[in-house]
C-alpha positions as CSV (number, residue, x, y, z in Angstrom):
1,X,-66.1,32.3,15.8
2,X,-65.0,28.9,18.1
3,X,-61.6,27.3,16.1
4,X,-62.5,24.1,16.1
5,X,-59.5,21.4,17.4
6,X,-60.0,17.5,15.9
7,X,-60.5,15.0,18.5
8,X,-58.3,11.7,18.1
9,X,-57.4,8.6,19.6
10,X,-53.7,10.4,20.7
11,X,-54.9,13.0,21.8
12,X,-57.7,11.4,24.1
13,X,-54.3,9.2,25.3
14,X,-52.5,11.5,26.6
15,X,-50.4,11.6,23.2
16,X,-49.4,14.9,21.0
17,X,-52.1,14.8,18.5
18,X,-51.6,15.1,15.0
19,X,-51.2,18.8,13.6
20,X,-54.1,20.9,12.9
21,X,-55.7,20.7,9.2
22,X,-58.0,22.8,7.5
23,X,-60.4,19.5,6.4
24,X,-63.6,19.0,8.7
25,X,-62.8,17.2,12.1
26,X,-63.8,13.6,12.0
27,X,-64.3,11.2,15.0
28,X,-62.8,7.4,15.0
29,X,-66.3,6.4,13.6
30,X,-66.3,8.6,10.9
31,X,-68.4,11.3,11.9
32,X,-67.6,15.1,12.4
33,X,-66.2,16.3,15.8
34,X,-66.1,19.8,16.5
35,X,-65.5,20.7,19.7
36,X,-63.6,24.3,20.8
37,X,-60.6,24.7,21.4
38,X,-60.5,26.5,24.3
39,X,-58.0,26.9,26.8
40,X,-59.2,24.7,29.9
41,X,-60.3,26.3,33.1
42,X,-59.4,23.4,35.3
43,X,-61.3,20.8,37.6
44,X,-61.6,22.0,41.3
45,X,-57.8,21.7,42.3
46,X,-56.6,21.5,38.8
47,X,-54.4,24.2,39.1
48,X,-52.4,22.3,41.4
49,X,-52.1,18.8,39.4
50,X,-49.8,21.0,36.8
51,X,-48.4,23.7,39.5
52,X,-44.8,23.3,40.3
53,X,-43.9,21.5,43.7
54,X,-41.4,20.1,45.8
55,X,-41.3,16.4,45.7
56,X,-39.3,16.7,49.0
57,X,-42.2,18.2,50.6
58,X,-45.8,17.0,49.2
59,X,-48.8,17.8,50.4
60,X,-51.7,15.7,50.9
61,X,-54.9,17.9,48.8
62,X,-54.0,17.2,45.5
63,X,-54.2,14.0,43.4
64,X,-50.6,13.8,41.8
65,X,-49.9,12.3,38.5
66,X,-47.5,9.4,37.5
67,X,-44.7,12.1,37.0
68,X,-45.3,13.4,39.9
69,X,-45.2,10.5,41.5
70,X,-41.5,9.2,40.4
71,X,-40.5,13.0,41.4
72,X,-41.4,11.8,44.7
73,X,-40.2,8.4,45.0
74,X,-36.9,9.7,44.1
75,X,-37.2,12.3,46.1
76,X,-37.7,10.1,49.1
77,X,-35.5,7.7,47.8
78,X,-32.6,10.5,47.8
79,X,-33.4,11.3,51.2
80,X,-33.7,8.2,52.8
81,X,-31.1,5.4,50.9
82,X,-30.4,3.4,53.8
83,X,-33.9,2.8,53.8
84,X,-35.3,2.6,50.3
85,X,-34.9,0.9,47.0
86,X,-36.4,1.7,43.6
87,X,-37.2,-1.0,41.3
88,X,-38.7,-0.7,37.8
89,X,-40.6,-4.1,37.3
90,X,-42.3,-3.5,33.9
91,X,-44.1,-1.2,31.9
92,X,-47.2,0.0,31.1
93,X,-49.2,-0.4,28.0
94,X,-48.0,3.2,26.7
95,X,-44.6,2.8,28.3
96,X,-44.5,4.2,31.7
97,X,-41.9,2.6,34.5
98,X,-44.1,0.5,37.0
99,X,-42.0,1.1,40.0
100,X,-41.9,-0.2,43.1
101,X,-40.2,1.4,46.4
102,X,-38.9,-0.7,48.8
103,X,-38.9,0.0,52.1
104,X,-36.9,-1.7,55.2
105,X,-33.8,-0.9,57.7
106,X,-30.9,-2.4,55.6
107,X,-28.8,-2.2,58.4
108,X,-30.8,-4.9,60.2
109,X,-31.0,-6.9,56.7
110,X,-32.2,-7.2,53.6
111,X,-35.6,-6.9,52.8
112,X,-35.7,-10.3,51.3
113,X,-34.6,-11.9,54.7
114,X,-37.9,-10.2,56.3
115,X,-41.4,-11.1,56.3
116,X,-42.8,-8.1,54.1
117,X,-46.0,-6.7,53.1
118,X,-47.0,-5.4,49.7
119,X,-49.4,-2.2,49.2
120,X,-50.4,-0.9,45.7
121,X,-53.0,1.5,44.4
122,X,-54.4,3.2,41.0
123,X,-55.3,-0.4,39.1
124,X,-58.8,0.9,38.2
125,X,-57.4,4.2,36.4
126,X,-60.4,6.9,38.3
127,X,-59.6,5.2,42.0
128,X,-57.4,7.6,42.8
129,X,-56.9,7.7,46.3
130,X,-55.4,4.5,46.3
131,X,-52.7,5.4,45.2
132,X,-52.2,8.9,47.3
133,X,-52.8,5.9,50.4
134,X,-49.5,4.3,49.1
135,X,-47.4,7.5,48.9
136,X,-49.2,8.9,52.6
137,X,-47.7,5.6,54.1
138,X,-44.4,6.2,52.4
139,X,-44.2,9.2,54.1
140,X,-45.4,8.1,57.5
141,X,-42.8,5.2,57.2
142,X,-39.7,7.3,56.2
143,X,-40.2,10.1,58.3
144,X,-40.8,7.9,61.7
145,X,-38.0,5.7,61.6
146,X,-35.8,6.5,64.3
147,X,-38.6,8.3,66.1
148,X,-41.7,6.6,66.0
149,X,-41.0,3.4,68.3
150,X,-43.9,1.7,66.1
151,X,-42.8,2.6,62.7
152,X,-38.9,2.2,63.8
153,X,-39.4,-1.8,65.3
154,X,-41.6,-2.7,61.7
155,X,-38.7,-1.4,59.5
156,X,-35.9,-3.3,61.6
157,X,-37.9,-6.8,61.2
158,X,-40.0,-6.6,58.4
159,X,-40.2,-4.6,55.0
160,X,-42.9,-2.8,53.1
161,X,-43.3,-3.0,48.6
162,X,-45.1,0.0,48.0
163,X,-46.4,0.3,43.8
164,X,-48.5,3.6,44.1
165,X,-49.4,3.6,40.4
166,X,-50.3,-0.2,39.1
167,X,-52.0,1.6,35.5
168,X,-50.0,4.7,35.4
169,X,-51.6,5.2,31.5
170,X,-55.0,5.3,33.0
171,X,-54.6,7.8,36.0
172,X,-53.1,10.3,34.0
173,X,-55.5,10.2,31.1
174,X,-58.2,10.9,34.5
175,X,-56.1,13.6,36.1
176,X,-55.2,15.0,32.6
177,X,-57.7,14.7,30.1
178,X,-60.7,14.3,33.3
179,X,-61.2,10.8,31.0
180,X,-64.1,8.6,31.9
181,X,-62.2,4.9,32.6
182,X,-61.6,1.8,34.9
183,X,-59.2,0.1,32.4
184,X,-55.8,1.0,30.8
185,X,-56.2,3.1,27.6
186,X,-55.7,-0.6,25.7
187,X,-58.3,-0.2,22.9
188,X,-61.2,-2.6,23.0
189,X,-64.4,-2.9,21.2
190,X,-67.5,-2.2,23.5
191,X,-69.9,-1.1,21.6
192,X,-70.0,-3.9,18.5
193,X,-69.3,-1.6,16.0
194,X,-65.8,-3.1,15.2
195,X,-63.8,-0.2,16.1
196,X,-62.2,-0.1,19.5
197,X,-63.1,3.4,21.7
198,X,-64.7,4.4,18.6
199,X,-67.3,6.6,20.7
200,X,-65.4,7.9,23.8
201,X,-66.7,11.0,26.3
202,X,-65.5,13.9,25.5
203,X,-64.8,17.8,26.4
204,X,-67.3,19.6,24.1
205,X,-67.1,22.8,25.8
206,X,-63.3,22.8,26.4
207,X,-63.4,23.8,30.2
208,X,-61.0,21.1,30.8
209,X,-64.0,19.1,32.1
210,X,-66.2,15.8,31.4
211,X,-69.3,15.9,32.9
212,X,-73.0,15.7,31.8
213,X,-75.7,17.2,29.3
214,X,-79.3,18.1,29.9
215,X,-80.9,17.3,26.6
216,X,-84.7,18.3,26.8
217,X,-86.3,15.4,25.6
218,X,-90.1,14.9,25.8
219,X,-89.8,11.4,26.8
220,X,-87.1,12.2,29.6
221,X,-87.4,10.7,32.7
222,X,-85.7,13.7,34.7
223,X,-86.6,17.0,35.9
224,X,-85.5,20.2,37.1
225,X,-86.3,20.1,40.9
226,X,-88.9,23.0,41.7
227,X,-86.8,23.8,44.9
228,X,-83.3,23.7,43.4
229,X,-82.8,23.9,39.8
230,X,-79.7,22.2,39.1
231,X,-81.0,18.8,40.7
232,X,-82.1,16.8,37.8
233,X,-84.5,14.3,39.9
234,X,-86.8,11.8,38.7
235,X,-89.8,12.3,36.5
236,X,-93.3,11.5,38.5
237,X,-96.5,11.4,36.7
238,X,-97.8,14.8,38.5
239,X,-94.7,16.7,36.5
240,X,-95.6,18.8,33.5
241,X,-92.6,19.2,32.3
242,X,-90.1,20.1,30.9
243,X,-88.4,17.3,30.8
244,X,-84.6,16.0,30.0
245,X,-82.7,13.4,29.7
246,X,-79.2,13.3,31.0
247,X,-76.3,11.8,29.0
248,X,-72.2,12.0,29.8
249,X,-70.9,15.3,27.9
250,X,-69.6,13.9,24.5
251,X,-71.3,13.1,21.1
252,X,-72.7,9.7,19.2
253,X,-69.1,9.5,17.7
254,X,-70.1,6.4,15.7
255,X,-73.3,7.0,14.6
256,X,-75.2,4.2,16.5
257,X,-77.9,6.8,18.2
258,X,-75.8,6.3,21.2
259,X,-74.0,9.1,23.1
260,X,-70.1,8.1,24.5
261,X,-71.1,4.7,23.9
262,X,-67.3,3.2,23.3
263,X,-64.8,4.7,25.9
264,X,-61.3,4.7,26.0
265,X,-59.9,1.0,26.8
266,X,-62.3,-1.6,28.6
267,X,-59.8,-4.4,30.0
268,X,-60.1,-4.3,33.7
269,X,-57.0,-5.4,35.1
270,X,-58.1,-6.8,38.2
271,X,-60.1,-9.8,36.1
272,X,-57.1,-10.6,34.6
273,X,-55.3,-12.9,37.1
274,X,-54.8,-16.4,36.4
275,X,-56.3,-18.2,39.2
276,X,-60.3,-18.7,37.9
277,X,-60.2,-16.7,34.9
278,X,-62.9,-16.3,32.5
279,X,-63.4,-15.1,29.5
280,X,-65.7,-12.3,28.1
281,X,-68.8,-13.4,28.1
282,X,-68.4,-14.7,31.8
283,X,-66.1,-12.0,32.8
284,X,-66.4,-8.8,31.5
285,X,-63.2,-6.9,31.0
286,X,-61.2,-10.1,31.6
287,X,-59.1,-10.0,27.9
288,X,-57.9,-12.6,25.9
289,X,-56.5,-14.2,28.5
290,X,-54.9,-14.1,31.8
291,X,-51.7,-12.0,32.0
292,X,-52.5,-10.4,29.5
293,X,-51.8,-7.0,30.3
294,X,-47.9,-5.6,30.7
295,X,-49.1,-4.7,34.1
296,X,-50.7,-7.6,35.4
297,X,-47.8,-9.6,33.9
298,X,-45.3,-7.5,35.9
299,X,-47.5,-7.9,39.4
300,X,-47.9,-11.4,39.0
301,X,-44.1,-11.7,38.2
302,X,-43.3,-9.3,41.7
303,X,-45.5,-11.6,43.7
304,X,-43.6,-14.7,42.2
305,X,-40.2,-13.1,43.0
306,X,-40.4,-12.2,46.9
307,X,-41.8,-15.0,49.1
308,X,-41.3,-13.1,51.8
309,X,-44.9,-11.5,50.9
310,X,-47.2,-12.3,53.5
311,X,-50.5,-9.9,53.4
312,X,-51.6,-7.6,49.7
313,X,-53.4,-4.6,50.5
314,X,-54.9,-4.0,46.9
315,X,-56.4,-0.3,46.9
316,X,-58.9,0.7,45.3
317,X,-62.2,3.6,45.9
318,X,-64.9,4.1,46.4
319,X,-67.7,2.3,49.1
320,X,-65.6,2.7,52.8
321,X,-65.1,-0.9,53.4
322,X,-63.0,-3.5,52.4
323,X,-63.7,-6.7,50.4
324,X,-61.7,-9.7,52.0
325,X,-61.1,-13.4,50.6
326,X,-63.0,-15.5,49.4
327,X,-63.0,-13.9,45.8
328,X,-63.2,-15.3,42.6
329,X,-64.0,-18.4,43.8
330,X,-67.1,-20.3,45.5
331,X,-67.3,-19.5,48.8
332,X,-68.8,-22.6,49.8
333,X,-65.6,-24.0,49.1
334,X,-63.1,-21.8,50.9
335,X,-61.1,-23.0,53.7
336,X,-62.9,-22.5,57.0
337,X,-60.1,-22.1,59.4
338,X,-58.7,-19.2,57.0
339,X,-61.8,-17.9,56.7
340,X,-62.1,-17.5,60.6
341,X,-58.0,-16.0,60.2
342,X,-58.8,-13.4,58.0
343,X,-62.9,-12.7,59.7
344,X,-60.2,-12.1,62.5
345,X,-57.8,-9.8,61.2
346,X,-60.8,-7.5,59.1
347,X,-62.1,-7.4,62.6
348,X,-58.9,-4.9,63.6
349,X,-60.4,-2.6,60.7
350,X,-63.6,-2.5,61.8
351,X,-62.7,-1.6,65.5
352,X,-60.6,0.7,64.5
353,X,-62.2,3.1,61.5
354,X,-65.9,1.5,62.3
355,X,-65.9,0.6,58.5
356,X,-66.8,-3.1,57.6
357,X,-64.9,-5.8,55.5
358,X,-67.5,-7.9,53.4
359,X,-66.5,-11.1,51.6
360,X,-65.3,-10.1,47.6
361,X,-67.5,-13.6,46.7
362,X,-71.1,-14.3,47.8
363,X,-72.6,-17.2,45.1
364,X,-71.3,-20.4,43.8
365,X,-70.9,-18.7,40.0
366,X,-72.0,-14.8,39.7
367,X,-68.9,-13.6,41.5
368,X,-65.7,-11.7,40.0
369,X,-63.1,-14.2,38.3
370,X,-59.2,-13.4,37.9
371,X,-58.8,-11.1,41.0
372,X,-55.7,-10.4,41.9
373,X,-56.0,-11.5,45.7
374,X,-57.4,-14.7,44.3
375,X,-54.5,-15.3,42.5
376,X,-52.2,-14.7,45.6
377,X,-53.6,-16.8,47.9
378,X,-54.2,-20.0,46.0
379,X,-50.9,-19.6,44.1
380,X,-48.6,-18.5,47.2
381,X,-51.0,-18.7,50.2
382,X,-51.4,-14.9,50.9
383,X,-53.7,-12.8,53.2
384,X,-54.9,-10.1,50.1
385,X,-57.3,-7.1,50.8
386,X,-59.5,-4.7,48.8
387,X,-59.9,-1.8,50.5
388,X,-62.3,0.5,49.1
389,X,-61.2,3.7,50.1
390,X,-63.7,6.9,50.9
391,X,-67.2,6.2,52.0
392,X,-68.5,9.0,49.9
393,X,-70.4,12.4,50.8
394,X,-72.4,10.5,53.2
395,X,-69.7,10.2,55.6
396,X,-69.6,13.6,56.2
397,X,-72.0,15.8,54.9
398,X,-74.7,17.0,57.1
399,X,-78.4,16.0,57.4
400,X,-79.6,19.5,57.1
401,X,-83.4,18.7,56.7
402,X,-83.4,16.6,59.7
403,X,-85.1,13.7,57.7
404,X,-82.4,11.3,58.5
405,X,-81.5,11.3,54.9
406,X,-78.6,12.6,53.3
407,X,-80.2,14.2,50.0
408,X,-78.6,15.9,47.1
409,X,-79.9,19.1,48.1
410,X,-77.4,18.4,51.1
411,X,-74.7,17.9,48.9
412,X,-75.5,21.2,47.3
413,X,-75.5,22.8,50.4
414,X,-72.1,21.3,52.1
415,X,-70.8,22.2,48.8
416,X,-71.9,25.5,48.6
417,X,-71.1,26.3,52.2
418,X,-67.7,24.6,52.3
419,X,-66.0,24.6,49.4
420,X,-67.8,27.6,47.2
421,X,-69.7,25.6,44.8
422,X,-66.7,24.2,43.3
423,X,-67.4,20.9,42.5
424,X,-70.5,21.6,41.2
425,X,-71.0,23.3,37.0
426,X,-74.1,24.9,36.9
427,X,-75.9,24.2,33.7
428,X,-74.7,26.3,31.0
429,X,-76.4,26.5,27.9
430,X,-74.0,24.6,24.6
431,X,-74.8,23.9,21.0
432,X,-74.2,20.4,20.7
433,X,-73.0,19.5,17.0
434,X,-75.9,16.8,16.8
435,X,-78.3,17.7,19.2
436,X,-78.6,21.1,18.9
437,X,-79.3,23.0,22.2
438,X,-78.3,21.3,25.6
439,X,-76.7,22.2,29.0
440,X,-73.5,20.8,30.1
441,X,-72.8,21.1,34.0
442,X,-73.4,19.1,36.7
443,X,-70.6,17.0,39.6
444,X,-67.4,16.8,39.5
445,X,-68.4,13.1,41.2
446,X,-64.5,12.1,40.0
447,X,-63.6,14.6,43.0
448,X,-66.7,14.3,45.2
449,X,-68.4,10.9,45.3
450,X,-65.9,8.5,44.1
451,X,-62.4,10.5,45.3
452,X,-62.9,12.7,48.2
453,X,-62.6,16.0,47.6
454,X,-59.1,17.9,47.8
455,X,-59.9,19.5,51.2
456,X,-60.8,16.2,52.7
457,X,-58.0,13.9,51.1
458,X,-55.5,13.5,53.8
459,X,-58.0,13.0,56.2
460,X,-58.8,9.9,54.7
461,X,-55.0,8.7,54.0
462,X,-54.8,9.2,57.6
463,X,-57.8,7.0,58.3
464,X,-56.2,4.2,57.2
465,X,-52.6,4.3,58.0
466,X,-53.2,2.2,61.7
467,X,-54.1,-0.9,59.9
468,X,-51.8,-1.0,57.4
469,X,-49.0,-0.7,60.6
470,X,-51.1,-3.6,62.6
471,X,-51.3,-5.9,58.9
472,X,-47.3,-5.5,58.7
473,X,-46.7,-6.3,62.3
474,X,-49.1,-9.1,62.2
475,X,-46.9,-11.1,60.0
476,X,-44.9,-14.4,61.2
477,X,-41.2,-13.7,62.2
478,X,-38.7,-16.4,63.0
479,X,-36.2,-15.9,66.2
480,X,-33.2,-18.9,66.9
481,X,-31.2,-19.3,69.8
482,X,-27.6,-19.5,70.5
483,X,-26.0,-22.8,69.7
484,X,-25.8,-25.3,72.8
485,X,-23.6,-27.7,73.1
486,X,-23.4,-31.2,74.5
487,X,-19.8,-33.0,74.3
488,X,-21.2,-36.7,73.6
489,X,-17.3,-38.2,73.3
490,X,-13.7,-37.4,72.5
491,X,-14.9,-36.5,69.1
492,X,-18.7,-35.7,68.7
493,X,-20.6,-33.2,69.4
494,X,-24.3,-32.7,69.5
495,X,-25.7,-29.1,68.7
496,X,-29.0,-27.5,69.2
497,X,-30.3,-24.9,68.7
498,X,-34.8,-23.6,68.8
499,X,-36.6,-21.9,66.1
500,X,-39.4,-19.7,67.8
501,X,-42.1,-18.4,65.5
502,X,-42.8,-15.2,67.6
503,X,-45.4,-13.6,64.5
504,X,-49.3,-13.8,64.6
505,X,-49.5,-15.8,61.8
506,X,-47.7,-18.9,60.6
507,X,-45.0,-19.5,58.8
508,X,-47.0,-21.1,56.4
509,X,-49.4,-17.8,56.6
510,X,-52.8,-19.9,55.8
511,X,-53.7,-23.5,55.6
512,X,-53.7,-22.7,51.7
513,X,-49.9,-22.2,52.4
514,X,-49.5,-25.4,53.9
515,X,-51.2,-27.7,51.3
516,X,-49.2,-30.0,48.9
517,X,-48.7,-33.4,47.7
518,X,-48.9,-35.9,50.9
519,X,-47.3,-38.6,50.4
520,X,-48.5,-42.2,51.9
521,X,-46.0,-41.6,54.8
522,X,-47.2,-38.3,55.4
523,X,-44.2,-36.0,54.2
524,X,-46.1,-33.2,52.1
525,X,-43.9,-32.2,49.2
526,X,-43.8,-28.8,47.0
527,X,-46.1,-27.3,49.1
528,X,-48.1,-24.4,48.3
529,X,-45.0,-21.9,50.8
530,X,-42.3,-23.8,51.4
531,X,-41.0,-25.4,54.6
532,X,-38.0,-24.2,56.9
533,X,-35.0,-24.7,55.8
534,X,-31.4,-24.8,58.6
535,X,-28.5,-24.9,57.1
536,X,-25.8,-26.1,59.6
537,X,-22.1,-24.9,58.8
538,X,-18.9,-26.0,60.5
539,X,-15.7,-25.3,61.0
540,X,-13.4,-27.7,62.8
541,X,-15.3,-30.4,62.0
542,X,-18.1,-32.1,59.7
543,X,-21.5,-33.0,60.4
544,X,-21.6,-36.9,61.7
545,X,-24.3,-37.4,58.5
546,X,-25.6,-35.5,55.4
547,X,-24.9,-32.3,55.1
548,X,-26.1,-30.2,57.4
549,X,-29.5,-29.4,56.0
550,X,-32.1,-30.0,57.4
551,X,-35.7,-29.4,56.1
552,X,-38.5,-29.3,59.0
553,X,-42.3,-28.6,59.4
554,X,-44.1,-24.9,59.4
555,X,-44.4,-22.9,63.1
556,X,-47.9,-21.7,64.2
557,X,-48.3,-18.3,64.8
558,X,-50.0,-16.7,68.2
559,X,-53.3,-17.0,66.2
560,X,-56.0,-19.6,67.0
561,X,-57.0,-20.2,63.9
562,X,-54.1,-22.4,62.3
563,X,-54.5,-26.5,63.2
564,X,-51.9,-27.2,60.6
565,X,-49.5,-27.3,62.6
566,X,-49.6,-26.6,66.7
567,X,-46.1,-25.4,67.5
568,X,-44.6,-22.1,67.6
569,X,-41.1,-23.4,68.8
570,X,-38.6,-26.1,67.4
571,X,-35.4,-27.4,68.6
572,X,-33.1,-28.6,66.1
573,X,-30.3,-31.2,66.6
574,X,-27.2,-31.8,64.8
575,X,-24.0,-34.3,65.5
576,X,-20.5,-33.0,64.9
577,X,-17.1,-34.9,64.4
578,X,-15.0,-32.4,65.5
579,X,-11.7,-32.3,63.6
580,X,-8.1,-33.2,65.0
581,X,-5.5,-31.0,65.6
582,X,-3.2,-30.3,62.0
583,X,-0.4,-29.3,64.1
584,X,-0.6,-32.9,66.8
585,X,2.5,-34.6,65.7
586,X,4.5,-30.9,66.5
587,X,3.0,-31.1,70.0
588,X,3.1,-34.9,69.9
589,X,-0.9,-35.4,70.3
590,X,-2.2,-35.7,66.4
591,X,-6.0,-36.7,68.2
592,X,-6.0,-33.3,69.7
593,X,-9.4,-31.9,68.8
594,X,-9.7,-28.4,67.0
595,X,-11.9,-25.5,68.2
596,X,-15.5,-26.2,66.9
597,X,-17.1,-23.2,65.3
598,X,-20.8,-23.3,64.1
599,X,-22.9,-21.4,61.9
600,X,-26.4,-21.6,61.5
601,X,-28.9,-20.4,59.2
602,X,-32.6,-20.4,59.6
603,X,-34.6,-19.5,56.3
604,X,-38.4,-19.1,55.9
605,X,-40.1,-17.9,52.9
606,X,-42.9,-16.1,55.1
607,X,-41.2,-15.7,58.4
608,X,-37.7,-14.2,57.5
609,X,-34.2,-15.5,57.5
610,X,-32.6,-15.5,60.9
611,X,-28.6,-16.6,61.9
612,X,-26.4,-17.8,65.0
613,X,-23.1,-19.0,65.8
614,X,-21.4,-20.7,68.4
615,X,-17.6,-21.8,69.4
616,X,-16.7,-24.2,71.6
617,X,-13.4,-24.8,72.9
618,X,-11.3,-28.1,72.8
619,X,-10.7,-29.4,76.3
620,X,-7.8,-28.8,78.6
């Protein structure tokens, strides 16, 4: 006799569930739930998601959980400290730290002096390489500097913000339960019935798997294939049956004839930004409104808080290619000359993994709203990217037919022949609670279509660590010269010194960076990233007028595309009254002029914060 275990809401989080009772199991809709109890057998690789490990050492064929992650980011962090800082910069919905590791040669500076890039993964809960992408370039980064010339000159001028887990809740209700989810576990009402993930999938045969039923069904539209049994391909009018229909393993939990109609949460965080948010029935998944999520609030917040962001590299999987601005937005009206900068800089990906970047928006209205690289480059001018990691089976599995298709019967075989069939269930017959007799098998597509398989995980990581590297070292990054010095009189003293943009991009990043309120003179005030800022200090003397500050225009980068502004190179001027000598009437000359000491500071929001000083001796 099967014990039966009741299915709830905490449990189905990730939560400890209630304790057992002897009254019938009943589903959030009302309706009875058995399902066994079973101790779970594992997905393919399972095993390894709760086997122990060293977070000093990972390895790259396993999918590691938001536990596992910290492990490792303190792991690192312990190793590395001259290198790395943890930050916590929220929490998730169910609690979990959001942290952030940042990554720079302190020594040189601080990260918040540097033009910096910012890489996240996991904020559609099953995308799951994403964020294995963000702990792979952790590891490349830490491990190089000091012996990888590339990796050593990017963390002594710029600095990386790495956020592997963005929906921490989500991924580990996936990698735990094998949950079927884009959003954070938030409950929300999909299927009408007024109760939120009333009608979620569900583990009916307790192998520790969700996957799929073949319901014979007279009116199916699938059938066994004649060739291969476990393909379920599409009915034809010459089939005589029998026939099935194919459903997600769980039951009608709410009793609206519909099987796992109401999974758990539906808010997709990435619709969720501020800039051209929409609601529902516009945008679905967008929430009540934008920000709305403790996560989104705490990446909007990070964004907010370092300036010195210049590019987002957003992961997410599946599709092997990247979506590139414009998105949520018309395209028609997106800035030509940064459309040409960031054609250019997608064009590095493509030469170097032959994988293309398409545009996120393609129509005037039926586009995504409240993306978060949306929001970044109209509220702070940013480069953002969507990098859909893992083309799929297609990639690599051969054409074995020779039809110059790649057919599921090809999966079957590369499976088979590869990896022993594991991430393929056959069919096995199940009693179904409601439906009586059914099958439950079928891909593991969670570890096959949509996440590469384990074998083939690092391969992919790999793939895309050389344009992360050329995105970071394409940012704008301020040099100054040493003071000069031209003696005008007894007691003034001009100073110069040039700013020299020597980055790809400009210090304003985009001409969305440079944009602001021109006034009828010209001067553009509170723009979008903010201008340059020299900050003249003296000693032995006082600058002729004002105080030293001066405030001038943005520095191109080496790129062709920016016709904001045309120079990469300014020289700044200040006068000096130098001081007189405190001691004169001991040595009987009070105008004697002091040594003249300067200190300057350079500060960019995009480009860095750079500093130089000068002396210059009294005459004899």
């Amino acid at each position: 006799m099967i014990m039966l275990a009741t299915v709830t809401l905490l449990a189905l989080a990730g939560c400890t569930p209630p304790a057992e009772s002897s009254a019938s199991p009943q589903g959030r809709g009302g309706t009875t739930v058995p399902i066994p109890a079973a101790a779970p057998t594992g997905l393919p690789g399972q095993a390894s998601i709760e086997a122990p490990f060293d977070p000093a050492t990972p390895t790259w064929n396993r999918y590691h959980t938001h536990a596992q992650t910290i492990a490792i980011l303190e792991s690192y962090h312990a190793r590395y400290p001259q290198l790395t800082r943890l930050d916590t910069i929220g929490s998730s919905i169910h609690g979990h730290p959001l942290v952030v590791m940042e990554i720079t040669n302190r020594e040189t500076g601080p990260a918040a002096e540097k033009p910096a890039i910012y890489l996240d993964g996991g904020i559609h809960a099953q995308e799951l390489t994403a964020s294995e992408v963000v702990l792979y370039t952790m590891d490349h980064l830490l491990t190089g500097h000091g012996t990888d010339p590339r990796v050593t000159e990017l963390l002594d001028t710029r600095a990386f913000y790495l956020h592997p887990k963005v929906n921490p809740a989500g991924s580990d209700l996936v990698l735990r339960e094998d949950q079927w989810m884009r959003s954070t576990p938030r409950p929300v009402d999909e299927n009408g019935d007024g109760i939120p993930d009333s009608d979620p999938p569900m583990d009916l045969d307790g192998d520790g798997r969700i996957l799929q039923m073949r319901i014979p069904d007279p009116d199916g539209n699938r059938v066994a294939d004649a060739d291969d049994p476990r393909i379920m391909r599409p009915r034809t009018e010459d089939d005589t049956g029998p026939f099935y229909r194919v459903e997600r393993e769980g039951i009608d939990g709410n009793g609206d004839g519909r099987i796992a109609s109401d999974g758990i949460g539906g808010s997709d965080m990435n619709r969720n930004f501020p800039y051209n948010w929409a609601p529902l029935y516009r945008q679905p998944g967008s929430y009540n409104f934008p920000l709305s999520e403790p996560e989104t609030w705490a990446l909007a917040n990070f964004v907010n808080d370092h300036p010195n962001i210049t590019q987002i590299i957003h992961g997410h999987t599946s599709g092997g290619f990247i979506y590139r601005l414009p998105s949520a937005s018309n395209p028609a009206t997106f800035d030509t000359v940064d459309l040409a900068l960031i054609e250019d800089l997608g064009a590095w990906y493509t030469e170097d993994t032959g994988r293309p970047v398409i545009p996120s928006a393609t129509d005037p209205v039926d586009h995504r709203y409240g993306t978060f690289i949306s929001f970044a480059y109209f509220a702070s001018g940013i480069v953002g990217w969507v990098p859909e990691y893992w083309p799929g089976p297609a990639s690599w599995v051969p054409d074995a037919t020779g039809d110059g298709r790649i057919t599921e019967a090809d999966w079957h075989r590369a499976n088979d022949e590869r990896f022993g069939g594991a991430y393929f269930t056959d069919w096995t017959p199940f009693d179904h609670p409601q439906l009586g007799p059914v099958e439950i098998g079928g891909w593991h597509t969670k570890y096959w279509s949509q996440n590469p398989p384990y074998e083939l995980l690092e391969e992919e990581l790999r793939t895309q660590l050389p344009w992360i590297l050329e995105m970071a070292a394409r940012s704008p990054l301020v040099t100054v010269s040493e003071p000069r010095f031209e003696v005008l009189d007894d007691t003034r003293v001009a100073v110069e010194v040039t700013v020299t943009n020597t980055g790809w991009l400009a210090t304003h990043l985009t001409r969305r960076g440079a944009e602001g309120n021109v006034q009828p003179d010209g001067e553009v005030r509170d723009p979008v990233v903010p201008a340059p800022l020299a900050v003249l200090e003296v000693g032995g003397g006082r600058p002729e007028s004002g105080n030293g500050r001066i405030r001038f225009g943005h520095l191109a980068g080496s790129n062709p595309h920016t016709n904001s502004v045309s120079e990469q190179s300014r020289t700044l001027r200040w006068i000096v009254v130098r001081s007189g000598d405190a001691d004169g009437a001991a040595t009987g000359n009070a105008s004697a002029p002091r040594d003249l000491h300067v200190h300057i500071t350079i500060s960019t929001a995009k480009g860095g914060t750079v500093r130089t000083e000068g002396r210059l001796q009294p005459p004899e």
